[in-house]
LOTI-864257 format. One line per field, with one value per residue (C-alpha): x, y, z; chain; residue in one letter; residue number from 1. Coordinates in Angstrom, 3 decimals, decimal comma. Layout:
east = X; ...
north = Y; ...
up = Z; ...
unit = A; ...
code = A; ...
pos = NUM; ...
***
This chain:
east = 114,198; 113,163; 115,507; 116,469; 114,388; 114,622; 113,635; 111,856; 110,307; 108,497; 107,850; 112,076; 111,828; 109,476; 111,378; 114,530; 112,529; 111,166; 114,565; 117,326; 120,259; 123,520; 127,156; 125,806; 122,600; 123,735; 124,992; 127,889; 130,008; 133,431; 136,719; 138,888; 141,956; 145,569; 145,416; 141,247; 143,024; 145,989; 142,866; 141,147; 144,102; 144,554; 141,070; 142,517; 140,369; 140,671; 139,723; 140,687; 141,568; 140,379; 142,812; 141,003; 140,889; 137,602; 139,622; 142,502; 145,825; 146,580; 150,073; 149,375; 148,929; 151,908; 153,332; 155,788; 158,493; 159,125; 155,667; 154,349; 150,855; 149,717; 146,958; 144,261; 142,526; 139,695; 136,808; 135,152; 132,900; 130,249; 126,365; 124,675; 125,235; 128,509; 129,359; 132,847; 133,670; 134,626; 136,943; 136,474; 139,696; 138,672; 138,609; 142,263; 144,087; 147,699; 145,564; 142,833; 146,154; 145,328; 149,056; 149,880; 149,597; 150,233; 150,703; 151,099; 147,451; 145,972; 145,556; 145,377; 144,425; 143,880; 143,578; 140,093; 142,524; 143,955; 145,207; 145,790; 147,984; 146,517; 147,358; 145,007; 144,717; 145,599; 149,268; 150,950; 152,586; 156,052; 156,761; 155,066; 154,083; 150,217; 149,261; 149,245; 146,973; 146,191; 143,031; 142,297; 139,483; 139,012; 135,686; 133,854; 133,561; 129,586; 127,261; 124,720; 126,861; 126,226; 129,275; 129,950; 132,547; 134,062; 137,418; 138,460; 142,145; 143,327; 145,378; 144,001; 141,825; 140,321; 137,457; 135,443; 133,246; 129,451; 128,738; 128,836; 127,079; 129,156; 129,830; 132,494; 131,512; 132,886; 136,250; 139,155; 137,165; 137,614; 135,817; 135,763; 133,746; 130,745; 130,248; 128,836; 129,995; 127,286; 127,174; 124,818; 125,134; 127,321; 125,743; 127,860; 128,481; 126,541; 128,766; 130,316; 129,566; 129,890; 130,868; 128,852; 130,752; 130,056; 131,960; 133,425; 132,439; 129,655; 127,247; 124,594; 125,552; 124,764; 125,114; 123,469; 120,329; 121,280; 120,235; 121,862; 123,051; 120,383; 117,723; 117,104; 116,853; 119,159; 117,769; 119,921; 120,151; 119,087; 121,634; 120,401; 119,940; 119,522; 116,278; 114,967; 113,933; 117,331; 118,597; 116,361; 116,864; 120,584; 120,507; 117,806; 120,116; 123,347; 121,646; 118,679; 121,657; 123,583; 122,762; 123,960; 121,740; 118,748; 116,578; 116,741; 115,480; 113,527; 110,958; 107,830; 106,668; 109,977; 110,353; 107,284; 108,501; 111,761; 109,718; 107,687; 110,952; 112,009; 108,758; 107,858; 106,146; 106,721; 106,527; 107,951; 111,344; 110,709; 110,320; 113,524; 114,969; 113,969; 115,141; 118,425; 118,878; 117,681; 120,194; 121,017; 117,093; 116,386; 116,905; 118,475; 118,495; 116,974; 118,444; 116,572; 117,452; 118,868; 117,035; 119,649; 122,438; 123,784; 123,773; 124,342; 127,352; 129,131; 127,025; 123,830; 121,510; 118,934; 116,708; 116,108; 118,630; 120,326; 124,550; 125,584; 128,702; 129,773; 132,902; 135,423; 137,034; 140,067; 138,020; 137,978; 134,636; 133,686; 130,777; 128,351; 124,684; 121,388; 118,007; 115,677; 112,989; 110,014; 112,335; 112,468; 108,354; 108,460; 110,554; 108,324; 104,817; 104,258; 101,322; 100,004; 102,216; 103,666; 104,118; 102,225; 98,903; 99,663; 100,477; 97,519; 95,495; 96,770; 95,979; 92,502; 91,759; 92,491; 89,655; 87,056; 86,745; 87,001; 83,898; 82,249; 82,430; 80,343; 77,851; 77,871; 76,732; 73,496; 71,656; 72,142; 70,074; 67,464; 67,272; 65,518; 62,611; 61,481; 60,871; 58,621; 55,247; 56,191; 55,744; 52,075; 50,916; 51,480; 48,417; 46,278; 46,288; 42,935; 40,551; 40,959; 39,429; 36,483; 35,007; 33,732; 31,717; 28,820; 30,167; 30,088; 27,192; 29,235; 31,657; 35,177; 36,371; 39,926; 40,686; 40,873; 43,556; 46,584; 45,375; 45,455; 48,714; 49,508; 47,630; 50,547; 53,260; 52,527; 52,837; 56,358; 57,916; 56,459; 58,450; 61,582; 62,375; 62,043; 64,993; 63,261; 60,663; 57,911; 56,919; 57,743; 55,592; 52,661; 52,901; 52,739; 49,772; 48,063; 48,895; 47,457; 44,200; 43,746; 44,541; 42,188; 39,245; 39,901; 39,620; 36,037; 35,042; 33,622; 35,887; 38,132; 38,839; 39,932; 40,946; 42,305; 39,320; 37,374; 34,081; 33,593; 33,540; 33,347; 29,993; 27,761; 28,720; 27,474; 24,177; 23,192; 24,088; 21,963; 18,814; 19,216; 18,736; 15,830; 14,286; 14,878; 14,021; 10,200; 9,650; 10,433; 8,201; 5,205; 5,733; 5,672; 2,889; 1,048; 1,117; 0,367; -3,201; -3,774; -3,443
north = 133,154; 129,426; 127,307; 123,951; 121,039; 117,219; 114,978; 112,203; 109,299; 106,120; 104,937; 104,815; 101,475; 99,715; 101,597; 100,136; 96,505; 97,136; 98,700; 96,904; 97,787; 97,913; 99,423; 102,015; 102,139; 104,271; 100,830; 100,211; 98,498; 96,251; 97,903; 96,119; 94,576; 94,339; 90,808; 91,100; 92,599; 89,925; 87,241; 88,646; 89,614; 91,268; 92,801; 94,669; 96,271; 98,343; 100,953; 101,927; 105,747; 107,018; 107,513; 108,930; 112,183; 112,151; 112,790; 114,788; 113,769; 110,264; 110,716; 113,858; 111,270; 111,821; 108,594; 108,074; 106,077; 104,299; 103,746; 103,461; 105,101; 108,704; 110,695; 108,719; 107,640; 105,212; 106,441; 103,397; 103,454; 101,406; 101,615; 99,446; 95,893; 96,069; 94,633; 96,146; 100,137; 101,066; 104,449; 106,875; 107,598; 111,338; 112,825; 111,947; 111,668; 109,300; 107,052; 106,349; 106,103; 103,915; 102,125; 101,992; 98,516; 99,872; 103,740; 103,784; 101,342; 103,794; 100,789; 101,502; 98,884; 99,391; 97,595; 98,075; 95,896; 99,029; 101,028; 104,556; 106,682; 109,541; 112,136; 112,492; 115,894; 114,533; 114,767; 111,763; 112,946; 111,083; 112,591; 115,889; 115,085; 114,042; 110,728; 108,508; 105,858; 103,398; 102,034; 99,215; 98,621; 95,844; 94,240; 91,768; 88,926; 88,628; 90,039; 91,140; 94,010; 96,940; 99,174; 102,574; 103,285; 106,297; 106,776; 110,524; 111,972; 115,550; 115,266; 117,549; 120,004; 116,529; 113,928; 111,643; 108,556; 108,893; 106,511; 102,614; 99,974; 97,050; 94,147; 91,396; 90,017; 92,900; 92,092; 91,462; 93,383; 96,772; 99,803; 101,792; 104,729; 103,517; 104,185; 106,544; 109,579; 110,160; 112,807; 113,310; 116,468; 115,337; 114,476; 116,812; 119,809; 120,726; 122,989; 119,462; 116,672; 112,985; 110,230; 107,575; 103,715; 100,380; 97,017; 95,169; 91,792; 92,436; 94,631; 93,818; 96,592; 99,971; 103,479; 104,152; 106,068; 109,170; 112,692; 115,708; 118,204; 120,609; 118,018; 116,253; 112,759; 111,023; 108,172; 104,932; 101,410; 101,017; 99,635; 96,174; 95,840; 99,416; 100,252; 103,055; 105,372; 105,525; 107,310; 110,313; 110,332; 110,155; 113,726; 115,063; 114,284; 115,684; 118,956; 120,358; 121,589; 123,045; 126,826; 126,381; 123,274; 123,483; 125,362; 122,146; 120,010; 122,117; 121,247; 119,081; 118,967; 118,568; 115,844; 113,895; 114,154; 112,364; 109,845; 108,841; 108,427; 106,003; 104,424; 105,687; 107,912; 110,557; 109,015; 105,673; 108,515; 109,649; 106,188; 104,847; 108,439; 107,895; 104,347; 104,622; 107,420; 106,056; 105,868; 109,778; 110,816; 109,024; 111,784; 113,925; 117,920; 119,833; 123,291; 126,318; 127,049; 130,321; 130,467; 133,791; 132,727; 136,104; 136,532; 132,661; 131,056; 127,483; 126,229; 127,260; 125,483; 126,430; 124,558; 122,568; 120,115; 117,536; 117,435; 114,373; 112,128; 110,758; 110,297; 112,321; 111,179; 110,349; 107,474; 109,685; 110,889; 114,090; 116,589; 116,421; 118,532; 116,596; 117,914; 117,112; 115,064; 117,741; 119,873; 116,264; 115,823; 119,274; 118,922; 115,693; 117,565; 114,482; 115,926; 112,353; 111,513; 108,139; 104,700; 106,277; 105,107; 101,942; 100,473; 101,848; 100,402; 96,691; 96,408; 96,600; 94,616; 91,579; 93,002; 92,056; 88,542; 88,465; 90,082; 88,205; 84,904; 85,504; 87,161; 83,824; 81,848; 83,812; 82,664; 79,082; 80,179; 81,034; 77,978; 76,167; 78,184; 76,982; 73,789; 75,356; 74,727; 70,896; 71,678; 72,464; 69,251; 67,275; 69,141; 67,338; 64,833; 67,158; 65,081; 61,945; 64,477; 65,363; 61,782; 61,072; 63,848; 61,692; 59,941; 63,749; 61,769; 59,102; 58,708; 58,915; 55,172; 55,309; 52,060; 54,597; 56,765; 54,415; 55,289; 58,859; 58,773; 56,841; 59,803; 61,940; 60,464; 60,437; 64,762; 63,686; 63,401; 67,166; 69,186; 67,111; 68,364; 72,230; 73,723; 77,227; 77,935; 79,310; 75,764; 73,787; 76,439; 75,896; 71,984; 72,313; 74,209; 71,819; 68,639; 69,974; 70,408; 67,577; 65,553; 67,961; 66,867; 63,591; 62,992; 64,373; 61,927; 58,360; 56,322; 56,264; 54,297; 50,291; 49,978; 52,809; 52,973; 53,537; 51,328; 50,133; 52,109; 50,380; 53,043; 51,699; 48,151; 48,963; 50,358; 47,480; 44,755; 47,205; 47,370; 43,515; 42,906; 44,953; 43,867; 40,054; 40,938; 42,718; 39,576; 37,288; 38,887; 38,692; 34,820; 34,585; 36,625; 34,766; 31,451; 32,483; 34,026; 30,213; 28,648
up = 115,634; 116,007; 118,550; 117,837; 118,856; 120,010; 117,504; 118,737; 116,231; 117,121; 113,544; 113,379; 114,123; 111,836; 109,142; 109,411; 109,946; 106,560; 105,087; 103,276; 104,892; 103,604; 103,947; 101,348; 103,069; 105,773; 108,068; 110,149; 107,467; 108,068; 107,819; 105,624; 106,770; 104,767; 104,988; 103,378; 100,934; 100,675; 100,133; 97,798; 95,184; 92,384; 91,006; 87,649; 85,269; 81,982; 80,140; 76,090; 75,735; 72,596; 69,882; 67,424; 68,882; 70,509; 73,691; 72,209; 71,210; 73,352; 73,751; 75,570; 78,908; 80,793; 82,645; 84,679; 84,188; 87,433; 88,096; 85,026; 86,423; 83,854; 83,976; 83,539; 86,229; 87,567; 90,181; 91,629; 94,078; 95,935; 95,279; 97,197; 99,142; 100,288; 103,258; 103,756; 103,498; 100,300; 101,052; 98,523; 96,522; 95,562; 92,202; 90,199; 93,380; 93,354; 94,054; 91,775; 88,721; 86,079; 84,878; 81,185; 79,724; 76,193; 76,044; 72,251; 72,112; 74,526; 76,885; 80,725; 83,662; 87,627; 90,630; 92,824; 95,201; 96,403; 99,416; 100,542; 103,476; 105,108; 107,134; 109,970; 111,991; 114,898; 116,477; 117,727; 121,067; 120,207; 117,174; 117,150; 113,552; 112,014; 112,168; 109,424; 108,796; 105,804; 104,693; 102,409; 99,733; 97,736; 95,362; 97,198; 95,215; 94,826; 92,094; 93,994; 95,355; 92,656; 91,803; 89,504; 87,477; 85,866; 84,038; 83,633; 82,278; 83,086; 79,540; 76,800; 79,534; 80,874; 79,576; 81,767; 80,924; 82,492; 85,597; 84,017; 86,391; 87,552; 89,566; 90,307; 87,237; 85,599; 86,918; 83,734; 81,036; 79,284; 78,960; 76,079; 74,459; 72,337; 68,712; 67,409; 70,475; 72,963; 75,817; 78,440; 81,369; 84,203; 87,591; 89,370; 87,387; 84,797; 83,041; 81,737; 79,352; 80,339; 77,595; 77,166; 77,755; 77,674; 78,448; 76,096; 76,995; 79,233; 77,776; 79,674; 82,303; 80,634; 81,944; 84,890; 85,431; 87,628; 88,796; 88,103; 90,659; 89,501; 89,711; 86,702; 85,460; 83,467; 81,887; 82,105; 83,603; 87,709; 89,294; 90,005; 93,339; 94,525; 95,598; 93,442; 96,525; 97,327; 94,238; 95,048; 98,728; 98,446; 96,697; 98,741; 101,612; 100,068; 98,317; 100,481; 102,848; 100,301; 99,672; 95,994; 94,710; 97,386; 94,856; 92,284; 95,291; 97,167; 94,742; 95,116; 91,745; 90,211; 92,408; 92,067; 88,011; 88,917; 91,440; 87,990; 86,571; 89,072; 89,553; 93,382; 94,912; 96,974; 100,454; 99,327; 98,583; 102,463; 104,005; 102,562; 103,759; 106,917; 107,162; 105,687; 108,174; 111,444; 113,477; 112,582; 113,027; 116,121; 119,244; 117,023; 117,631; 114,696; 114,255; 112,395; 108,879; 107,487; 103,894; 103,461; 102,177; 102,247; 106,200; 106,372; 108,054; 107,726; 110,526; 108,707; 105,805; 103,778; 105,445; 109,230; 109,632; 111,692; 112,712; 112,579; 113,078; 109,220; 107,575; 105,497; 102,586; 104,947; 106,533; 109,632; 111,773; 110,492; 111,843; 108,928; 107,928; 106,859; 106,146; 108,874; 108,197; 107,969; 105,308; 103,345; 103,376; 102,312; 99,291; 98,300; 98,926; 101,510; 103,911; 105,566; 108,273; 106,922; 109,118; 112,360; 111,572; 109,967; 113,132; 114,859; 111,967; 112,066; 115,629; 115,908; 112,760; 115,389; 118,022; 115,393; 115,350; 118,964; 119,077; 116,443; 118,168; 121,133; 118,979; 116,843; 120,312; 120,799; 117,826; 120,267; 122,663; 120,504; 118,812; 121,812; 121,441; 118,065; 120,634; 122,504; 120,127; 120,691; 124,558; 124,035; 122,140; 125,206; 126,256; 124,586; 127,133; 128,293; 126,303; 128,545; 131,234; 128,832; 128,319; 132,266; 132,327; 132,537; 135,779; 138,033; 139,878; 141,073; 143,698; 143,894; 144,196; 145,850; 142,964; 140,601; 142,492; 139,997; 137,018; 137,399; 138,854; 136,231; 133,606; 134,980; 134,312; 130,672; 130,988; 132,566; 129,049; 128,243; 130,578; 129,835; 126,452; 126,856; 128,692; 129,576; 132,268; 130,115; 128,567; 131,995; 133,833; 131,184; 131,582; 135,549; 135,452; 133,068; 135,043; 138,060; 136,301; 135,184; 138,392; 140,216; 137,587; 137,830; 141,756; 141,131; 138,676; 140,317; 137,947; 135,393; 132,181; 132,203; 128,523; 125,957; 124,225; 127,403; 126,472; 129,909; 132,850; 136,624; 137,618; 135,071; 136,037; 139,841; 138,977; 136,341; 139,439; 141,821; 139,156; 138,606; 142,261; 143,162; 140,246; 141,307; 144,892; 143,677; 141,648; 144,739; 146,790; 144,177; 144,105; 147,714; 148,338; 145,922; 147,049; 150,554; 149,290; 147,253; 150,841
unit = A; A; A; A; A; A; A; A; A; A; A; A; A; A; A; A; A; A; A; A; A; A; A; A; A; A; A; A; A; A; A; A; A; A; A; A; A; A; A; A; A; A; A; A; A; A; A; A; A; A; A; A; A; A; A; A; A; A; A; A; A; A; A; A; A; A; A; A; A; A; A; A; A; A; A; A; A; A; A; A; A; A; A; A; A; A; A; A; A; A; A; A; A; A; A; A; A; A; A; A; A; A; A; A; A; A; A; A; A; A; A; A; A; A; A; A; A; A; A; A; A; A; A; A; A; A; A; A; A; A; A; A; A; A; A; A; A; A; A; A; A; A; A; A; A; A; A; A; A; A; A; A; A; A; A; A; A; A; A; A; A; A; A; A; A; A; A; A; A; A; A; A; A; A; A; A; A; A; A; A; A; A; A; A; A; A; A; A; A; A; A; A; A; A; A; A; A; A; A; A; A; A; A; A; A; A; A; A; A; A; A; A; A; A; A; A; A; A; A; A; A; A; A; A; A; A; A; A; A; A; A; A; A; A; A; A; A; A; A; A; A; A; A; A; A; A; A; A; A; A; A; A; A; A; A; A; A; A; A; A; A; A; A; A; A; A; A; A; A; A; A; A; A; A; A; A; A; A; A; A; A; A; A; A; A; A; A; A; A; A; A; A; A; A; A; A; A; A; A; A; A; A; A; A; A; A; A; A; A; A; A; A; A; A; A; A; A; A; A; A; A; A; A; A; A; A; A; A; A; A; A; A; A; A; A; A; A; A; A; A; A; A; A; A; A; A; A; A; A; A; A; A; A; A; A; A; A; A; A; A; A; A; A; A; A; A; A; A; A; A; A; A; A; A; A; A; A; A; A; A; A; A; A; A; A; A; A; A; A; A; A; A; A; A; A; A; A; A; A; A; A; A; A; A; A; A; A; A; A; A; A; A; A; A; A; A; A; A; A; A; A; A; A; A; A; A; A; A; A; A; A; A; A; A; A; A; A; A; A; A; A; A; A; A; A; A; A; A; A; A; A; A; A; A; A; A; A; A; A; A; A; A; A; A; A; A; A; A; A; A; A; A; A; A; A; A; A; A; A; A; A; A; A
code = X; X; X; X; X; X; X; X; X; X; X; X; X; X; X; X; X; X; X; X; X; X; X; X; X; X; X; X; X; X; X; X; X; X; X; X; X; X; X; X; X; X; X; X; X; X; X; X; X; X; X; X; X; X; X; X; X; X; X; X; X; X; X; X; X; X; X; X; X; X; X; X; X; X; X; X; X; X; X; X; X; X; X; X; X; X; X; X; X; X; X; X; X; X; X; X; X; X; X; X; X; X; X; X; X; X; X; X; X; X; X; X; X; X; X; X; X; X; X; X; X; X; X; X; X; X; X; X; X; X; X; X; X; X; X; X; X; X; X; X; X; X; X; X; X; X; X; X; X; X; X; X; X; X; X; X; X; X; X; X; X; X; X; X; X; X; X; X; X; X; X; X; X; X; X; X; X; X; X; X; X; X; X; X; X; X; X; X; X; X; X; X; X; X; X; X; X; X; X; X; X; X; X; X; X; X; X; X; X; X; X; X; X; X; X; X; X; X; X; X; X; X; X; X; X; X; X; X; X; X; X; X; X; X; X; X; X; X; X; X; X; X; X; X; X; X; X; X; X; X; X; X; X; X; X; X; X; X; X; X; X; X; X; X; X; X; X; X; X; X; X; X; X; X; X; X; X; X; X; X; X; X; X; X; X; X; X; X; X; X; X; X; X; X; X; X; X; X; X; X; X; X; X; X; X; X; X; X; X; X; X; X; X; X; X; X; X; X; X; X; X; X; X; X; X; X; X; X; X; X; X; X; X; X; X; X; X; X; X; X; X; X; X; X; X; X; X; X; X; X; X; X; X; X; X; X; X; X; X; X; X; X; X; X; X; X; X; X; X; X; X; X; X; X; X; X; X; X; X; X; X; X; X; X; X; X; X; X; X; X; X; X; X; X; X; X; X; X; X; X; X; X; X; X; X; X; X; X; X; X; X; X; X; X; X; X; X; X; X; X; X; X; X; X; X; X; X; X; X; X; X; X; X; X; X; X; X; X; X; X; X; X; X; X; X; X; X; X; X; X; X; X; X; X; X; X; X; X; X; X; X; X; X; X; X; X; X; X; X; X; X; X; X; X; X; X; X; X; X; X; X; X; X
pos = 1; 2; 3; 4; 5; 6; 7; 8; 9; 10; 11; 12; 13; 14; 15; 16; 17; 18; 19; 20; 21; 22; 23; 24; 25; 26; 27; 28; 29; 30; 31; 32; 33; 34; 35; 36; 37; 38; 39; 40; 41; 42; 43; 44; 45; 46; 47; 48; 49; 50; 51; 52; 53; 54; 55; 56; 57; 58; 59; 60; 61; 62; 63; 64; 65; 66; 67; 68; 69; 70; 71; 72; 73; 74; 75; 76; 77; 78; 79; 80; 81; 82; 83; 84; 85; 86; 87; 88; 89; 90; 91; 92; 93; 94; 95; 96; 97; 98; 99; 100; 101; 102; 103; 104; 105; 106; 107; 108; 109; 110; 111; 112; 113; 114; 115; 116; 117; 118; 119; 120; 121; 122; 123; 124; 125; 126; 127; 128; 129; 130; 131; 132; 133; 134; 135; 136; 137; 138; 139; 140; 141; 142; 143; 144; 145; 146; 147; 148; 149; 150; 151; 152; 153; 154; 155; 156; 157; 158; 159; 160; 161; 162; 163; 164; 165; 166; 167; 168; 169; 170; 171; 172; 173; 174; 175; 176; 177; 178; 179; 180; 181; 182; 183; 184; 185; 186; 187; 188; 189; 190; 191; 192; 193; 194; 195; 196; 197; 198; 199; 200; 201; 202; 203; 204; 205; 206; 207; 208; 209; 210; 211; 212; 213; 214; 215; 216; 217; 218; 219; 220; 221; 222; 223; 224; 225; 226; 227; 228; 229; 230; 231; 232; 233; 234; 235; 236; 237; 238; 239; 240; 241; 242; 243; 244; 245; 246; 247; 248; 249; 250; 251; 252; 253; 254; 255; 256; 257; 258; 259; 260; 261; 262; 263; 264; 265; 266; 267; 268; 269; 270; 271; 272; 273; 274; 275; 276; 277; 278; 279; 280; 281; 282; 283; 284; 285; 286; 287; 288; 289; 290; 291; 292; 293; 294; 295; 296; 297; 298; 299; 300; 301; 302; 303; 304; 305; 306; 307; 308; 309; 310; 311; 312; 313; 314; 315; 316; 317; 318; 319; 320; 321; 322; 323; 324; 325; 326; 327; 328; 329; 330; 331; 332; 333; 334; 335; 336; 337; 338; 339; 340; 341; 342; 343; 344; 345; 346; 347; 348; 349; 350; 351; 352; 353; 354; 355; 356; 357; 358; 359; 360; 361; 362; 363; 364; 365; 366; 367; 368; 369; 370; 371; 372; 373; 374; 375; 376; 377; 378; 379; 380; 381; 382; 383; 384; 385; 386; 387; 388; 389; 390; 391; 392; 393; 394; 395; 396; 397; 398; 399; 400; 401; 402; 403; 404; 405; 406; 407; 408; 409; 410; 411; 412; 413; 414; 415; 416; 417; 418; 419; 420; 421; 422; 423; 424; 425; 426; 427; 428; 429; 430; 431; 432; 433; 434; 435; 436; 437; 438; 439; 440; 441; 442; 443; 444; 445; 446; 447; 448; 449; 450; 451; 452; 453; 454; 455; 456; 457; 458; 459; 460; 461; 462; 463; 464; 465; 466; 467; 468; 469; 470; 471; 472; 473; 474; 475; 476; 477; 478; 479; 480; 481; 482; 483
***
């Protein structure tokens, strides 16, 4: 027999950040006050009982006469958006009476302003009796709040209308059965028929779309503000734990059918599950199902499920049963586990161009050596060694010491503009070279085109004076001989 477990979720979180969250939505709502009530005043609408028969003989109603209230009766309830609890008034209790504005018309009105006494189970130690308690409901006065409506009268074996969307807006009109008679299954019991309505004056809320307690879709109007999702996991939530409707849900492909229907998918259903649900889910303890209903017992379910504190129709906390939320994937046919690796996913995505950017600054330090070819034309310098190779036989002259300093500092320019070793180390070796050739040469140029050099000057001046010398001595010798 499987125990029950801890639930723990981490994904709970980002689903209720990405969840609409409302009164209806599973949120702590407002309790309404007497004097809420008192401010908003009277909220009357009204509804036309058939007289043609459609609904049996109208002066069957009963009403009484110091109340004027019969047997025709309004269910209102809250869809979505409310910001205040909207009790429920139960099915064609006291209070939920409709009053007779014209009996004989078949003209009946009630006020969604409206309170009710209960009796709570608790005993109040200074009377010995129950508590009593009252709670108070009224419209709030804002049409993005989405309402239903149903009128219902036990007369004649009982008739109901089918679920008519509403708001504020709605407030002062009538409802009345359309023309020709229409009936569609009703949501709850499917052994009845529902009558289709309409407003008089404000047609543009229809009946509303809906699913059936044996799992199928009604077409109709969304409500306009509810999200979609919601429709499906609202039944999901109320049937999987009930041994007489979980086969209808307990379905994936008759699900994903009713998800077309309402434009989802299957996961989208389980995320806003999940997130109307949170605060239920999160820590929860799941206990085993009992598929048997025939060796099941009121604390059992058809399938894993979750205890959890709701609320009765009292307005009083109330031990309730909800599917866990593997039994709910189950139903849809969801297999990926939703939300966990979306985080997971959205994280790294900002590690990437952190490690772009330093790649992006190595391509600099390549650039640099495109510059290195530039490094070796300075080496051209060279030639200016290559035209004294005549002189080797002369001398070195210390004079010509400057200009070969001088040759150097023209390489100086060639190991400025290269910032890595190889060219510098190439332009070192070259520059001693060439200063080591030229202290061997005698001399070195005067002028840039290098047409006069200072070693053939010397030995002209040295051939000019032995040659003036030799012809001295001839004269002289010559005239001494004549004597």
């Amino acid at each position: 027999m499987k125990k029950a477990t801890k639930l723990v979720s981490g994904v709970l979180a980002a689903l209720m950040a990405t969840s609409a969250f409302t009164a209806t939505g599973f949120a702590a709502a407002k309790t309404p006050t007497k004097e809420d009530c008192d401010a908003a005043g009277e909220q009357k609408i009204y509804f036309q009982f058939p007289t043609d028969g459609t609904w049996g003989d109208h002066n069957a109603v009963k009403v009484s006469g110091m109340t004027g209230k019969g047997n025709v009766y309004c269910l209102i309830y809250a869809v979505y958006g409310n910001e205040y609890e909207f009790f429920n008034s139960g099915w064609e209790t006291s209070v939920c009476s409709c009053t007779a504005e014209d009996k004989d018309a078949g003209l009946y009105s009630y006020d969604i302003n409206s309170k009710m006494t209960v009796t709570l189970d608790e005993i109040d130690p200074a009377t010995g009796k129950k508590k009593k308690t009252t709670l108070y409901r009224f419209m709030e006065m804002n049409p993005d709040v989405d309402y239903g409506v149903i009128f219902s009268t036990s007369a004649n074996g009982g008739y109901q209308t089918a679920d008519l969307n509403m708001t504020c807006d709605c407030i002062g009109d009538t409802v009345q059965l359309v023309s020709p008679i229409q009936t569609r299954e009703n949501a709850a019991n499917s052994n009845k028929s529902d009558y289709y309505s309409e407003w008089k004056n404000h047609k543009d809320y229809k009946l509303m779309a809906n699913i059936t307690s044996t799992g199928k879709f009604v077409d109709g109007q969304f409500p306009a503000h509810q999200p979609p999702a919601q429709m499906l996991s609202n039944k999901l939530k109320e049937y999987l734990t009930n041994y007489i409707n979980v086969g209808y849900f307990n379905n994936p492909e008759k699900n994903a059918a009713i998800c077309d229907k309402l434009g989802v998918t299957p996961k989208q259903v389980y995320d806003q599950y999940m997130a109307d649900n949170a605060e239920f889910i999160e820590g929860a303890t799941i206990y085993p199902g009992q598929p048997d209903d025939k060796i099941a017992t009121t604390d059992d379910a058809p399938v894993d499920f979750i205890k959890y504190m709701g609320k009765d129709d009292k307005g009083q906390p109330k031990e309730k049963k909800m599917p866990a939320p593997e039994a709910v994937r189950t139903a849809l046919g969801v297999t990926d586990e939703p939300t966990t690796a979306e985080p997971t996913t959205a994280e790294p995505t900002t590690v990437a161009p952190t490690t772009a950017e330093p790649t992006t600054a190595e391509p600099t330090t390549v650039e640099p050596t495109t510059v290195e070819p530039t490094t070796v034309e300075p080496t051209t310098v060279e030639p200016t060694t290559v035209e004294p190779t005549t002189v080797a036989p002369t001398t070195a002259e210390p004079t010509t010491v400057a200009p070969t300093t001088a040759e150097a500092t023209t390489l100086a320019p060639t190991t400025v503009a290269p910032t890595t070793v190889a060219p510098a180390t190439d332009a070192t070796s070259a520059t001693k070279k060439s200063t080591s050739d030229t202290a061997t040469k005698d001399s070195t140029k005067t002028s840039t085109n290098g047409t006069v050099k200072t070693g053939s000057a010397s030995m002209a001046l040295i051939i000019l004076l032995v040659l003036v010398s030799g012809t001295a001595a001839i004269f002289f010798a010559r005239r001494r001989t004549r004597k």
